[in-house]
C-alpha positions in Angstrom: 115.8 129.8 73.2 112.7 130.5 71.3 109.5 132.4 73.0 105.9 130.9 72.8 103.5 133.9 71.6 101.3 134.0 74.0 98.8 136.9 75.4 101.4 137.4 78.5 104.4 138.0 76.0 105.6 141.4 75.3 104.7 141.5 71.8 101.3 139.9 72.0 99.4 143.2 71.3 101.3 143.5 67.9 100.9 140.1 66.9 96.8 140.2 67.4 96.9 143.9 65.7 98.7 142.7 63.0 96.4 139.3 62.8 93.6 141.4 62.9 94.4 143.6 59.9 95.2 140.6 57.5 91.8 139.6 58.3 90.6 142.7 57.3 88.5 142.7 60.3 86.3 140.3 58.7 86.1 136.5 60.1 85.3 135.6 56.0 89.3 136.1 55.7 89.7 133.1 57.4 90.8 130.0 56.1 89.1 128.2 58.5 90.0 125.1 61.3 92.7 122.2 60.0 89.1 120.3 59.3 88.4 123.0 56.8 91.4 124.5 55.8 93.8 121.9 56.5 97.6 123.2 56.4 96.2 127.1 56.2 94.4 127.2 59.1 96.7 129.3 60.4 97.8 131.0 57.5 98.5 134.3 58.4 99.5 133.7 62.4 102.4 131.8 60.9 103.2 134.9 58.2 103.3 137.2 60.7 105.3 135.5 63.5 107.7 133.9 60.9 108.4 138.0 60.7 109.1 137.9 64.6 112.2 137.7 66.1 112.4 133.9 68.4 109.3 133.0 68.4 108.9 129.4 68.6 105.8 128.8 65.4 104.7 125.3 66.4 104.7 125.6 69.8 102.8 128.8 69.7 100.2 127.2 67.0 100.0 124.5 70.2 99.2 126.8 71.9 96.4 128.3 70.8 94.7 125.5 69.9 94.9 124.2 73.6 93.6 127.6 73.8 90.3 127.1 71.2 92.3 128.8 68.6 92.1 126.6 65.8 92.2 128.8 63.4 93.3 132.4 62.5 90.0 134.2 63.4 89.5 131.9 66.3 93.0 133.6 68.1 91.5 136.4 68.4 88.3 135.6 68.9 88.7 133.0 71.9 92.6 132.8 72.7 92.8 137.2 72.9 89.4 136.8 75.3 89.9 133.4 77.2 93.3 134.3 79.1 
């Protein structure tokens, strides 16, 4: 069975450290919300937890946006903060 990345999971601290440095640390990295950016909005969440071992991609991507993160920047910026 497949793991939902969320900030409770053991590997959360990799996946926003990682997230954060394909941003560049800069929120103009990012794509933007599906309204913007459409099927990139969460461009390089999905690069970097395609790279993780059972991780279930959709149902994390769910999750953050029941979580206000709609977009890349937006993970780190609400979903890393809000739980």
């Amino acid at each position: 069975m497949k793991d939902v990345m969320t900030p409770e999971h053991p590997q959360w601290d990799e996946f926003t450290e990682a997230l954060g440095k394909a941003l560049g640390g800069l929120p103009g990295r990012c794509d933007g919300d599906r309204g913007e950016a459409g099927p990139n909005a969460h461009r390089h969440a999905k690069q970097i937890l395609t790279k993780m071992r059972c991780i279930d991609i959709e149902q994390s991507l769910d999750f953050f946006e029941d979580n206000g993160g709609y977009c890349d920047c937006e993970i780190l910026f609400n979903v890393d903060r809000e739980i």
